[in-house]
Structures are given as structure tokens and as C-alpha cells.
N, C-alpha and C positions, 0 to 999 in steps of 0.2 A: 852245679849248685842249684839247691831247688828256692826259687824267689818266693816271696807270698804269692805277690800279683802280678802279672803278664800286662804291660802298658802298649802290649802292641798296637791293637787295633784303635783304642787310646787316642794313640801319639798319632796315628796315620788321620784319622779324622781332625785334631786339630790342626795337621801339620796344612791338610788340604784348605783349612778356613783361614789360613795365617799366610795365603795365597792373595789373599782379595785386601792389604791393610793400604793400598793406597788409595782403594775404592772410597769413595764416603760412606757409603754404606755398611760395608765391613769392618770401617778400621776399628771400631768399638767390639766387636764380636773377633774381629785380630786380635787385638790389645788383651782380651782375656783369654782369648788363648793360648798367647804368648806366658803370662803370668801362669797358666796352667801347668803347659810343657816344664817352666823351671821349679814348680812345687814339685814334680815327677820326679826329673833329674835330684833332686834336693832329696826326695823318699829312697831314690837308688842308691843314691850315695850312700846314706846313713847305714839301707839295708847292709849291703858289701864290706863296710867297715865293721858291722856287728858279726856278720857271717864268716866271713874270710880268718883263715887259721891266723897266726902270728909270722909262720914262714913268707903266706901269702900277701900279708899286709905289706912285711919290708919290700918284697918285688915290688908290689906295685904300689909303693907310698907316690913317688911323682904322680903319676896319672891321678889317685884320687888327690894330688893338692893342688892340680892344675884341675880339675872340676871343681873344687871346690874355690879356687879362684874366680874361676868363672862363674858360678855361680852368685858369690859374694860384689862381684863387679856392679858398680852403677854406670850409667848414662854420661855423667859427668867428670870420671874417673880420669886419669890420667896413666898410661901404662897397660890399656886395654889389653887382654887375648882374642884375638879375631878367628883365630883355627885352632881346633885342636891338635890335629895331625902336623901342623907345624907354626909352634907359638910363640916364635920371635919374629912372625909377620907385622909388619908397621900401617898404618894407615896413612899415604900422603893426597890431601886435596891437590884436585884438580884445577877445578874452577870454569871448568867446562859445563855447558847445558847439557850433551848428551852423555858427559862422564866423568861427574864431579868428586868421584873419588877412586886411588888406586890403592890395592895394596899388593905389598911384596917389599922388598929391600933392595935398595939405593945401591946402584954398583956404577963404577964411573972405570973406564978405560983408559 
């Protein structure tokens, strides 16, 4: 499928600034980065749901409702997705200095 726009090289330079957001320096030029990538993500979706035949839309209805979950997700959300690849990963704090937080799922023996 032919897209309008190619966000490759895009997505690769902001992914590289969105490197530096614990810096003081960067976190402001992170920060809009980050806002950039998901206007991106938000233009592909749209495209794919307009492009994609009707066969194709039923395959893959989950994926685009699980991008558009993520997508739609806030900060202060409850029920986040943390992976795509697999998005019944949980977030549990640590409370540790050097690893204040794990994710994955809780399994006891």
C-alpha cells in the first residue's frame, strides 16, 4: 500500500532527541518531540483506516484499536498499555533508587 508520506527519517531524528529528556536541557525539545511522534502515529492510523479495503480492516480491527487506545491514553490514566507486542503488561513500583519500577505479570509459585 502506497502511503502519502514516508515518516521514516522523521521518526528517526526525533526518536534520537527524545534520547536526551532527562537532561535539563532537552527535556523541552524531548517533550515536543514526544508530542510529535504521537501526531505521526495519530496521521498513520487515520491513513490505514481510510486505505485499507473492508476485508482488511476486519483482520486487523484489534491492532488499530489497540493504537488507537494508546494513542487516546493520558498520563494519569488508569489501565495503561505499556507494549504493543504484548498489552496485558502491568506496571508494579518498586521503590527502589536504582529501579523504581517493573513491568511484566505477577506470577507466584
Amino acid at each position: 500500500m502506497e502511503l502519502r508520506q514516508s515518516y521514516k527519517f522523521t521518526v528517526k531524528k526525533l526518536s534520537t532527541v527524545q534520547r536526551f529528556k532527562k537532561n535539563k536541557a532537552g527535556a523541552g525539545k524531548a517533550r515536543k518531540a514526544g508530542k510529535k511522534i504521537k501526531t505521526i502515529a495519530g496521521r498513520l492510523v487515520r491513513e490505514l483506516e481510510r486505505k485499507l479495503t473492508a476485508d482488511s480492516l476486519n483482520r486487523y480491527a484489534t491492532d488499530l484499536s489497540l493504537f488507537k487506545t494508546v494513542l487516546a491514553q493520558k498520563r494519569s490514566d488508569s489501565g495503561k498499555v505499556y507494549s504493543l507486542h504484548e498489552p496485558d503488561v502491568k506496571c508494579y513500583t518498586k521503590g527502589k533508587g536504582h529501579k523504581k519500577f517493573e513491568f511484566g505479570s505477577k506470577a507466584s509459585f
